[in-house]
C-alpha positions as a printed NumPy array, in Angstrom:
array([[-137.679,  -45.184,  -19.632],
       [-135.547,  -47.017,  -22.587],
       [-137.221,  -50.171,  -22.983],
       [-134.935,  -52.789,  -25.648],
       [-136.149,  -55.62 ,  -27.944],
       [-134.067,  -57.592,  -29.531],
       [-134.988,  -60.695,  -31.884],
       [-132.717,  -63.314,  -33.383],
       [-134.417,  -66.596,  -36.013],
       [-132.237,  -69.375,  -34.566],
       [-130.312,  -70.425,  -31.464],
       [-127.08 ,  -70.667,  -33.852],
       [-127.593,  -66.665,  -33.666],
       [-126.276,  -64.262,  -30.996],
       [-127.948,  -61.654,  -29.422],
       [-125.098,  -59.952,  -28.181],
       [-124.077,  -57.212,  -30.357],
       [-127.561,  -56.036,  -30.202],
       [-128.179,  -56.151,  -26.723],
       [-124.488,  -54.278,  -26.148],
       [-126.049,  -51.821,  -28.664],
       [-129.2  ,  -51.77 ,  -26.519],
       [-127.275,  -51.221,  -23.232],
       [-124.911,  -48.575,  -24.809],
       [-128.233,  -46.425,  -26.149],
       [-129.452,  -46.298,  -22.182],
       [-131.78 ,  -49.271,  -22.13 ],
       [-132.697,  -49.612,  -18.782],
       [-135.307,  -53.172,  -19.962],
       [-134.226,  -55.77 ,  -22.494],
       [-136.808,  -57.831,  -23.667],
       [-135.607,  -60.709,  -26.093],
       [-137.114,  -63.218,  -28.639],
       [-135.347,  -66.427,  -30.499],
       [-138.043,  -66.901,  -32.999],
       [-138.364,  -67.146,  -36.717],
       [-138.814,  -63.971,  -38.225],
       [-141.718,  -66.243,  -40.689],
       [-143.822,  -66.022,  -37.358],
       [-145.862,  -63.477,  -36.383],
       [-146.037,  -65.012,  -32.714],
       [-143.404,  -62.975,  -30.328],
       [-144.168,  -63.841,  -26.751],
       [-141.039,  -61.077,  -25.748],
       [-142.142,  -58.769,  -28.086],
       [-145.925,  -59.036,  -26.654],
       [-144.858,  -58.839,  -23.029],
       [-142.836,  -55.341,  -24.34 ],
       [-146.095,  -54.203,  -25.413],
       [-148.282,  -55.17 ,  -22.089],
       [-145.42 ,  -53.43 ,  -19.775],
       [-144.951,  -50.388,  -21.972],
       [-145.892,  -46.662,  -20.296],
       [-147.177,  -43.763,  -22.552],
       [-143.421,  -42.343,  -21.762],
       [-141.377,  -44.652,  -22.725],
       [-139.367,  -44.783,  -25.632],
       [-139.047,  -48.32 ,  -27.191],
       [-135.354,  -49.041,  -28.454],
       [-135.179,  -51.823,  -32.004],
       [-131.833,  -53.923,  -31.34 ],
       [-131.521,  -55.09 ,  -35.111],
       [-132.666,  -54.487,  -38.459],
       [-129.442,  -57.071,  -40.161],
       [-132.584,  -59.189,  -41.106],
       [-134.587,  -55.876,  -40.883],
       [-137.211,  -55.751,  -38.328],
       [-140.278,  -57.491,  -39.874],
       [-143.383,  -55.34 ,  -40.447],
       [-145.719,  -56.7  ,  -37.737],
       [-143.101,  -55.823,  -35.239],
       [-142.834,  -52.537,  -36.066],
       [-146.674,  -52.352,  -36.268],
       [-147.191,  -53.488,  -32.997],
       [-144.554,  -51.319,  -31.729],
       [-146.33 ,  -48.528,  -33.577],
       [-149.729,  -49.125,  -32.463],
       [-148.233,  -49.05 ,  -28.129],
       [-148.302,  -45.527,  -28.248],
       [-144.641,  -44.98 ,  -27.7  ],
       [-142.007,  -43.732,  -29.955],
       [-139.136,  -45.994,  -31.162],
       [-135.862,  -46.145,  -32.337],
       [-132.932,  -47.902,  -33.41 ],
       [-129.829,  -48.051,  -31.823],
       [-127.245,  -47.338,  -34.771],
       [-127.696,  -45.777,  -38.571],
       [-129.445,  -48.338,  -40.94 ],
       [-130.723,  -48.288,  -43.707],
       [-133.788,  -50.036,  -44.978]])
Protein backbone atom coordinates (compact mmCIF):
# COMPACT_ATOMS: atom_id res chain seq x y z
CA UNK A 1 0.00 0.00 0.00
CA UNK A 2 0.86 3.94 -0.64
CA UNK A 3 0.88 5.33 2.67
CA UNK A 4 1.16 9.70 2.48
CA UNK A 5 2.65 12.17 5.01
CA UNK A 6 2.36 15.42 4.66
CA UNK A 7 3.67 18.25 7.16
CA UNK A 8 3.00 21.97 7.13
CA UNK A 9 4.83 24.67 10.28
CA UNK A 10 1.71 26.82 10.77
CA UNK A 11 -2.07 26.79 10.46
CA UNK A 12 -1.65 29.95 8.00
CA UNK A 13 -0.22 26.98 5.67
CA UNK A 14 -2.21 24.63 3.40
CA UNK A 15 -1.87 21.19 3.02
CA UNK A 16 -3.61 20.89 -0.05
CA UNK A 17 -1.35 20.84 -2.92
CA UNK A 18 0.49 18.17 -1.18
CA UNK A 19 -2.14 16.01 -0.24
CA UNK A 20 -3.65 16.40 -4.12
CA UNK A 21 -0.04 15.37 -4.96
CA UNK A 22 -0.37 12.51 -2.46
CA UNK A 23 -3.77 11.35 -3.84
CA UNK A 24 -2.65 11.73 -7.53
CA UNK A 25 0.69 9.33 -6.75
CA UNK A 26 -1.99 6.43 -5.49
CA UNK A 27 -1.98 7.12 -1.78
CA UNK A 28 -4.45 5.01 -0.49
CA UNK A 29 -3.49 6.62 3.68
CA UNK A 30 -2.77 10.27 4.37
CA UNK A 31 -1.33 10.91 7.50
CA UNK A 32 -0.84 14.74 8.31
CA UNK A 33 1.10 16.99 10.80
CA UNK A 34 0.76 21.03 11.49
CA UNK A 35 3.88 21.31 13.46
CA UNK A 36 7.01 23.35 13.42
CA UNK A 37 9.53 21.89 11.41
CA UNK A 38 12.11 23.21 14.76
CA UNK A 39 10.39 20.13 16.53
CA UNK A 40 11.37 16.87 16.39
CA UNK A 41 7.90 15.75 17.99
CA UNK A 42 5.43 14.48 14.98
CA UNK A 43 2.53 12.67 16.55
CA UNK A 44 1.21 11.96 12.52
CA UNK A 45 4.42 11.17 11.47
CA UNK A 46 4.86 8.58 14.56
CA UNK A 47 1.45 7.01 14.08
CA UNK A 48 2.80 6.51 10.08
CA UNK A 49 5.54 4.66 11.54
CA UNK A 50 3.46 2.32 14.17
CA UNK A 51 0.84 1.40 11.19
CA UNK A 52 3.47 0.88 8.52
CA UNK A 53 3.77 -2.96 6.86
CA UNK A 54 7.19 -4.27 5.55
CA UNK A 55 5.31 -3.67 1.97
CA UNK A 56 4.41 -0.57 1.94
CA UNK A 57 5.85 2.17 0.24
CA UNK A 58 5.80 5.50 2.23
CA UNK A 59 4.93 8.59 -0.10
CA UNK A 60 6.85 12.45 1.25
CA UNK A 61 4.08 15.20 0.34
CA UNK A 62 6.65 18.20 0.46
CA UNK A 63 10.14 19.06 0.48
CA UNK A 64 9.21 23.36 -0.29
CA UNK A 65 10.70 23.62 3.31
CA UNK A 66 12.54 20.29 2.53
CA UNK A 67 11.66 17.43 4.64
CA UNK A 68 13.74 17.82 7.86
CA UNK A 69 16.34 15.11 8.57
CA UNK A 70 14.70 13.28 11.51
CA UNK A 71 11.75 12.70 9.31
CA UNK A 72 13.42 11.16 6.79
CA UNK A 73 15.39 9.14 9.41
CA UNK A 74 12.54 7.81 10.95
CA UNK A 75 11.03 7.08 7.72
CA UNK A 76 14.30 5.35 6.88
CA UNK A 77 14.72 3.35 9.88
CA UNK A 78 10.49 1.69 9.26
CA UNK A 79 11.81 -0.57 6.89
CA UNK A 80 9.88 0.68 3.94
CA UNK A 81 10.97 2.49 0.92
CA UNK A 82 9.91 6.13 0.24
CA UNK A 83 9.34 8.58 -2.16
CA UNK A 84 8.31 11.85 -3.21
CA UNK A 85 5.55 12.69 -5.17
CA UNK A 86 7.05 15.20 -7.87
CA UNK A 87 10.92 16.05 -9.05
CA UNK A 88 12.80 18.11 -6.33
CA UNK A 89 15.68 18.93 -5.77
CA UNK A 90 17.53 19.17 -2.51
Amino acid sequence: MKIGYARISTKSQNLDLQIDALKKSGCEKIYKDIISGSLSNRPALDKLLEDVNKNDVIVIGSVINKVKQVDLCSIKDSGSPFVFPFPFAI
